[in-house]
C-alpha positions in Angstrom: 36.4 -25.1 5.1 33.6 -25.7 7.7 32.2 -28.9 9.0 28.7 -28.9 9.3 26.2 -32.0 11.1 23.7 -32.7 10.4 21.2 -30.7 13.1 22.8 -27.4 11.5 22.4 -28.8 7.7 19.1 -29.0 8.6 19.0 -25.3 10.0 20.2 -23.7 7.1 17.7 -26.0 4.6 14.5 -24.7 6.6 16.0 -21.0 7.1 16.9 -21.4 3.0 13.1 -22.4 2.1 11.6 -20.0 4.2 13.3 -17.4 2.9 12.6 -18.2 -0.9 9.0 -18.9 -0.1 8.7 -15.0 1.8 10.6 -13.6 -1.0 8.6 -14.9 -3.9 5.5 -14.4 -1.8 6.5 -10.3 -1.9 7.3 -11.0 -5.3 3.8 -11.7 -6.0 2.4 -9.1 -3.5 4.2 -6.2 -4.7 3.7 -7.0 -8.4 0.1 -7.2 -7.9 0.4 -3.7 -5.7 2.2 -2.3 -9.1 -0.4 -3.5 -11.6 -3.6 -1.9 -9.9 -1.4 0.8 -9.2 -1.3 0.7 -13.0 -4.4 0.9 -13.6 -5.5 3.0 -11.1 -3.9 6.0 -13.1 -3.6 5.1 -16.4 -7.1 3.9 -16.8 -10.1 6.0 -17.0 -13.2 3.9 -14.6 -16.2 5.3 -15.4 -18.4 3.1 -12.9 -17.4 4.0 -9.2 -18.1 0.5 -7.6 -15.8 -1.0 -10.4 -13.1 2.4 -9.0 -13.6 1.4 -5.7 -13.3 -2.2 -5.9 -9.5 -1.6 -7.7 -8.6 0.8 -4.7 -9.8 -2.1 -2.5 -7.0 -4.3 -4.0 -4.4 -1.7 -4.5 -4.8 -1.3 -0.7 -4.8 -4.6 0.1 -2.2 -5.7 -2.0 0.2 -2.7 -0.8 -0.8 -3.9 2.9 0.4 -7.8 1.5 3.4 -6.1 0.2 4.6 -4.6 3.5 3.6 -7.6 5.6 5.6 -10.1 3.0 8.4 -7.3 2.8 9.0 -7.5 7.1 8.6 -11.1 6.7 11.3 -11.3 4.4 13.4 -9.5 6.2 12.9 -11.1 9.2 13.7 -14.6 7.4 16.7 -13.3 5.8 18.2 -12.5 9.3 17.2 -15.5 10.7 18.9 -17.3 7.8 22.1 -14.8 8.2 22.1 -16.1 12.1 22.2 -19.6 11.2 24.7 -19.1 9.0 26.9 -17.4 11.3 26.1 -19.9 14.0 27.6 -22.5 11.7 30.0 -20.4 11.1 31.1 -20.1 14.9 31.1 -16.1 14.7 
C-alpha cells in the first residue's frame, strides 16, 4: 500500500486526463484515416477534384494519426513516470 499527497494525486489526475484525451484524439484521427482510406479504393470517383479532395483528407488525417499516435505515446510515459515517482522506483 502506497501513501500518496496530495501534490502527487494531483500528478497522476492531469497525467490520467491527458492521456485519455491523446488517446481518444488518435482514436478519432486514425478512424477518420481508415474511412477515406475506404473509400479511396473501394469507391469508383469519377470527378478528379472530388478524388483529389478525398486524397487531401486521407493525407491529412494519416498526418493527424501519427502526430496524435507520438503524442500518446509521449503521455503514456509521462503518466508511467509519475506513477513510478509515486511509487519511489
Amino acid at each position: 500500500m502506497y501513501s500518496i499527497s496530495e501534490p502527487e494525486l494531483d500528478s497522476i489526475g492531469t497525467a490520467t486526463q491527458t492521456t485519455s484525451l491523446e488517446t481518444g484524439l488518435l482514436g478519432i484521427a486514425a478512424g477518420a484515416f481508415i474511412a477515406f482510406g475506404i473509400v479511396l479504393f473501394t469507391v469508383d470517383i469519377s470527378k478528379p477534384m472530388v478524388f483529389a479532395s478525398f486524397v487531401g483528407l486521407t493525407a491529412v488525417s494519416f498526418f493527424f494519426t501519427l502526430f496524435f499516435g507520438f503524442r500518446t505515446l509521449a503521455a503514456w510515459r509521462a503518466m508511467k513516470g509519475v506513477v513510478n515517482q509515486v511509487k519511489g522506483q
